[in-house]
N, C-alpha and C positions, 0 to 999 in steps of 0.2 A: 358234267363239268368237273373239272381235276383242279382241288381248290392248293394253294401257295405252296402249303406242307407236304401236300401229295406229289408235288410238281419236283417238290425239293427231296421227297425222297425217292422218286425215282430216278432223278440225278446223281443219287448217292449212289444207287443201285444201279447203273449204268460204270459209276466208277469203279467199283467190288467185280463187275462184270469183268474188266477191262483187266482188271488185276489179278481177276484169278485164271482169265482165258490162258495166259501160257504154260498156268500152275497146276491146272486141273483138266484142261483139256477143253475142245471147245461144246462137247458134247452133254457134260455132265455141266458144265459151267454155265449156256447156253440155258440147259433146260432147269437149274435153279435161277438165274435170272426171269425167264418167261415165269415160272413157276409164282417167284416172290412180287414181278409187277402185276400179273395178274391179280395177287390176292391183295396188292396194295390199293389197286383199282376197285376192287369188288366191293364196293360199301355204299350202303348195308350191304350184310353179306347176304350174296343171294342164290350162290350157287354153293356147295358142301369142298372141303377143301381136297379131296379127292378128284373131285373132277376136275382144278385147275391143275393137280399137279400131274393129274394122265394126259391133260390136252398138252400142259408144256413139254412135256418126254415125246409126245407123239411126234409134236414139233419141232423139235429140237432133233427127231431121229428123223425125219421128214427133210429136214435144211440140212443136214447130213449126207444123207444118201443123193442131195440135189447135186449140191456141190463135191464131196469128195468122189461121189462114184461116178455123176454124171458128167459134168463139167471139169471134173479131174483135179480141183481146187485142193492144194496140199492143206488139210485145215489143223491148226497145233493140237496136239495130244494129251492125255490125261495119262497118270502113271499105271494105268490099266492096261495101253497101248492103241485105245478109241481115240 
């Protein structure tokens, strides 16, 4: 259960999300978001913070390849050119 605090900062983190997607791209942006809810959720911590932040990248490179290469979905860019 995801008590008031947690609820509320993953709202925050939904907005930071929102506002970095067309500043940072949605790739990089995407997998710090997953990265940061994850570790906001993890408590106590029970998994090492490695492993949330490979599963977000995996993720995040995963929703990537779904939608830009499968689906053809134009997704906003990071100044990398991802």
């Amino acid at each position: 259960m995801v008590s008031a605090s947690g609820a509320t900062a993953v709202a925050c983190a939904g907005v930071l999300y929102l506002v970095a997607l067309p500043r940072v791209g949605f790739l990089a942006s995407t997998a710090l978001f997953m990265g940061g809810v994850s570790l906001l959720l993890d408590r106590p911590r029970r998994y090492p913070v490695t492993v949330h932040l490979a599963t977000a990248i995996a993720t995040a490179a995963l929703l990537w390849a779904i939608f830009a290469r499968i689906f053809g979905v134009i997704l906003p860019r990071g100044p990398l050119g991802v």
